[in-house]
DRENMARKE-313382 format. One record per residue (C-alpha): x, y, z; residue in one letter; residue number from 1; chain. Coordinates in steps of 0.02 Angstrom, whole numbers. Layout:
REM DRENMARKE-313382
+--------+--------+--------+--------+-----+--------+
!      X !      Y !      Z ! residu ! num ! chaine !
+--------+--------+--------+--------+-----+--------+
!      X !      Y !      Z !      a ! NUM !      A !
...
+--------+--------+--------+--------+-----+--------+
END
This chain:
REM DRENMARKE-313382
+--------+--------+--------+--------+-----+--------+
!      X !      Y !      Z ! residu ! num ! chaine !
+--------+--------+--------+--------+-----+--------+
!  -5125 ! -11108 !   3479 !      x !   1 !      A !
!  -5204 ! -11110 !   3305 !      x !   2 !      A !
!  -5286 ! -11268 !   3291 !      x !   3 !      A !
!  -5167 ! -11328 !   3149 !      x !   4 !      A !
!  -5051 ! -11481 !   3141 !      x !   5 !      A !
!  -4856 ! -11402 !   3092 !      x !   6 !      A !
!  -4738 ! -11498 !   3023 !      x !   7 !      A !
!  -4555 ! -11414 !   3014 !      x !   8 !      A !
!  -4435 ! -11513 !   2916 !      x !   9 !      A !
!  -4246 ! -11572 !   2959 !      x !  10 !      A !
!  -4125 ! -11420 !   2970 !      x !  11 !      A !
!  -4003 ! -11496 !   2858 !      x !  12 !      A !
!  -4005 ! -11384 !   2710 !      x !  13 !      A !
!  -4034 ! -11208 !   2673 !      x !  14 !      A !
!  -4233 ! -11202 !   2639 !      x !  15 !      A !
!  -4343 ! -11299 !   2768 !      x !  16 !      A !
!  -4515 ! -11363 !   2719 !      x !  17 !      A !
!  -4642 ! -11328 !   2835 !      x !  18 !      A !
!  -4832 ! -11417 !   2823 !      x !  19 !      A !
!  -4987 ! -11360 !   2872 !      x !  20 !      A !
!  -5135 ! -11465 !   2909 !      x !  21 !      A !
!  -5323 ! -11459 !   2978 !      x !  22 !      A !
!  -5459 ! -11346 !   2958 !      x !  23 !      A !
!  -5447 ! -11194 !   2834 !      x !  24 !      A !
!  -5453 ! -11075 !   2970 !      x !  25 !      A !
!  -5338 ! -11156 !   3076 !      x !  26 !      A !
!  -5216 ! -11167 !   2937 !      x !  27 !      A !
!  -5210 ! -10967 !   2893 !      x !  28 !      A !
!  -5210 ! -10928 !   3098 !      x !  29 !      A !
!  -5061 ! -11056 !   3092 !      x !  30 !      A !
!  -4975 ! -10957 !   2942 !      x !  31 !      A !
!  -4993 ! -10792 !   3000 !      x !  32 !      A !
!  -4907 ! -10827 !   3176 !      x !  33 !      A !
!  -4757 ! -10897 !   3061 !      x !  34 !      A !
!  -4771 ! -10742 !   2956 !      x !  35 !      A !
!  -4764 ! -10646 !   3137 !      x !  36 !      A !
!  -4633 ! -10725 !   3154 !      x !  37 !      A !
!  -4520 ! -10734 !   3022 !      x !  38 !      A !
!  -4551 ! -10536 !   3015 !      x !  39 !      A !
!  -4487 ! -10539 !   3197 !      x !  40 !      A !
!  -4336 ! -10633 !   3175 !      x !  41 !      A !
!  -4300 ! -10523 !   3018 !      x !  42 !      A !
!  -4320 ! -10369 !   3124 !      x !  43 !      A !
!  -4217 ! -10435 !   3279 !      x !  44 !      A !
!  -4075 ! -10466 !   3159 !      x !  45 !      A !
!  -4076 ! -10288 !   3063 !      x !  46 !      A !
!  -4096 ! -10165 !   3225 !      x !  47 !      A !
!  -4031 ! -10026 !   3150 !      x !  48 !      A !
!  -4131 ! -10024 !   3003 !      x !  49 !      A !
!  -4284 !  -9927 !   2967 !      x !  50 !      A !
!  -4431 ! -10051 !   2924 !      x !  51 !      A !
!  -4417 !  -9975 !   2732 !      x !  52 !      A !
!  -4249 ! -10033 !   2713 !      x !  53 !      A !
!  -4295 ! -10204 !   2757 !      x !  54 !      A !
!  -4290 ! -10340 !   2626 !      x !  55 !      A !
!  -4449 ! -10408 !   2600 !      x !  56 !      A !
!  -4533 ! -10569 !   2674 !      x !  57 !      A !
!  -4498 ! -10722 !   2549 !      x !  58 !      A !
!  -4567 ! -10882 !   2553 !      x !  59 !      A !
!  -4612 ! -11025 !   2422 !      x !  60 !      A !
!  -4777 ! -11127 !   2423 !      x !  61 !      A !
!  -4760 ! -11289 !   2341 !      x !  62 !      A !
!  -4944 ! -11338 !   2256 !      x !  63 !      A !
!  -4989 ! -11475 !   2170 !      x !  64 !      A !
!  -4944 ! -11425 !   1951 !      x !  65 !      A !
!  -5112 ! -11501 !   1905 !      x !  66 !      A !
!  -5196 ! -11325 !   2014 !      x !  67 !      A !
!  -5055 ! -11199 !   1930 !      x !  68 !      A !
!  -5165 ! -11151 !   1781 !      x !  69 !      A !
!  -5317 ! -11098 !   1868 !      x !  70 !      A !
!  -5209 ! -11005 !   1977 !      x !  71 !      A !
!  -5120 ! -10913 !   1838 !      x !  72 !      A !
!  -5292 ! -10888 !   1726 !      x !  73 !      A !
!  -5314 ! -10874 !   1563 !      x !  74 !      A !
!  -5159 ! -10761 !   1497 !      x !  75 !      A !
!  -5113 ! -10732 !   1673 !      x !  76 !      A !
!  -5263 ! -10622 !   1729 !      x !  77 !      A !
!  -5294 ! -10733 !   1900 !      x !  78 !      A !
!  -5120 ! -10719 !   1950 !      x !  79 !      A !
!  -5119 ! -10521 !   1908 !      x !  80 !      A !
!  -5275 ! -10481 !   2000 !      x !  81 !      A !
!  -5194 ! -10587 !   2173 !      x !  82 !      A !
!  -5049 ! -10472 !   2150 !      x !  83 !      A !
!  -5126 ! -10323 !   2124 !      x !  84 !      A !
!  -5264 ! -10341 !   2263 !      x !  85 !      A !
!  -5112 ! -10397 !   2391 !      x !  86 !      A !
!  -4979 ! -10291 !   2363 !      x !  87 !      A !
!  -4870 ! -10446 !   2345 !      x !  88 !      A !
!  -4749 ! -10496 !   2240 !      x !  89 !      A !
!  -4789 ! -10664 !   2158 !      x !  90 !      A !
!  -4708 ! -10791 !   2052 !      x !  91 !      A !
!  -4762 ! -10967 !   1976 !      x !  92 !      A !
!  -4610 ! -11069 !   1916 !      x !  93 !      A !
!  -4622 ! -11137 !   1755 !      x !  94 !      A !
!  -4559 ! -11292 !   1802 !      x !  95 !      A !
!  -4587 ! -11440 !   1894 !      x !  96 !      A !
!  -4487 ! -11468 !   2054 !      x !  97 !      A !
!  -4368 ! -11586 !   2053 !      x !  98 !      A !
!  -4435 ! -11781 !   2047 !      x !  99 !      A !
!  -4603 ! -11696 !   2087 !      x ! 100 !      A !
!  -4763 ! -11654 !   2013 !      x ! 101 !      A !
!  -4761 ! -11484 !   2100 !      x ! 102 !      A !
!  -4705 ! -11325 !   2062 !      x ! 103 !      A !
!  -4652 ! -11186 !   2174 !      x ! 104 !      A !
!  -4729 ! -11006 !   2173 !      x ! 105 !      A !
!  -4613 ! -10885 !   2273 !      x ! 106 !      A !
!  -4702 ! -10730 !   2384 !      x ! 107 !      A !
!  -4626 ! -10579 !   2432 !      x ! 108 !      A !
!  -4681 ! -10422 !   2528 !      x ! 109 !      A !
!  -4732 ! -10358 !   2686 !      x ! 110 !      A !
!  -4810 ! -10490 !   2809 !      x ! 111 !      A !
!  -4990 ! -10442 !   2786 !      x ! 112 !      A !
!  -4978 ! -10445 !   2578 !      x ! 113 !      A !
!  -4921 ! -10618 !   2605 !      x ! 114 !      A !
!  -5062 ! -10676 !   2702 !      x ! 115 !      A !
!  -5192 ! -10608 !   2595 !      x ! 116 !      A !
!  -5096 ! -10665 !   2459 !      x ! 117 !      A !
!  -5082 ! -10859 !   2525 !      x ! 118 !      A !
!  -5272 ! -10849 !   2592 !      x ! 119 !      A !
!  -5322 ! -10796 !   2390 !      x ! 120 !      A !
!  -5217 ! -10939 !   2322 !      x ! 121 !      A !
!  -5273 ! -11063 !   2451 !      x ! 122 !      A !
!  -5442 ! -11002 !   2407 !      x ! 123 !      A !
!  -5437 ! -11034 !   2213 !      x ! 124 !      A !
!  -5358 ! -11206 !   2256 !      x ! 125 !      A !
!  -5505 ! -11258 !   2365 !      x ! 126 !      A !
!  -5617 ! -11192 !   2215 !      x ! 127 !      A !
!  -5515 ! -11304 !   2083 !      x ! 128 !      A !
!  -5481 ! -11458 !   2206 !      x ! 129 !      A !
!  -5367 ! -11590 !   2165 !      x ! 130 !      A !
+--------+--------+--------+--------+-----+--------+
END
């Protein structure tokens, strides 16, 4: 439906890796149906809640370390700005993953923060490049 390749990974531990590939456009279509998604299954599985006592959606992009400083900006202005125009709630981890040269930056917030929020990042890393 979106154009994108998916890749889901095995289900055999708690966090599954899921990959995105093809066009830029096709890639945020692709993400926002999983956002849908995920904000679906979160909803079918709290129906007596009211949406504001729902726990935020969380996810973790994994990005090459080499693209982490232009994403934070000098004394973390690039990083502030993303949050503050989004809405979401955005973390860079210090470190490296483990036997990686990644690091993980965690997003959390309502599904439409984290778009915009994955679209600016993903838009700063095509500015940077490898």
């Amino acid at each position: 439906q979106s154009g994108a390749r998916i890749n889901i990974s095995e289900g055999n531990c708690p966090e599954r890796i899921i990959t995105l590939a093809g066009p830029t456009n096709a890639i945020f279509k692709a993400f926002a149906m999983i956002i849908d998604k995920l904000e679906e299954d979160i909803s079918s599985s709290m129906t007596n809640s009211t949406a504001a006592s729902r726990p935020p959606v969380t996810l973790r992009l994994v990005v090459p370390a080499s693209q982490c400083g232009s994403l934070i900006g000098k004394g973390g202005c690039k990083i502030k700005e993303i949050r503050e125009s989004t809405g979401a709630q955005v973390q860079v981890a210090g470190d490296m993953l483990p036997n990686s040269t990644e690091r993980a930056i965690t997003i959390a917030g309502i599904p439409q923060s984290i778009i915009e929020c994955v679209k600016q990042i993903c838009v700063v890393m095509l500015e940077v490049g490898p």
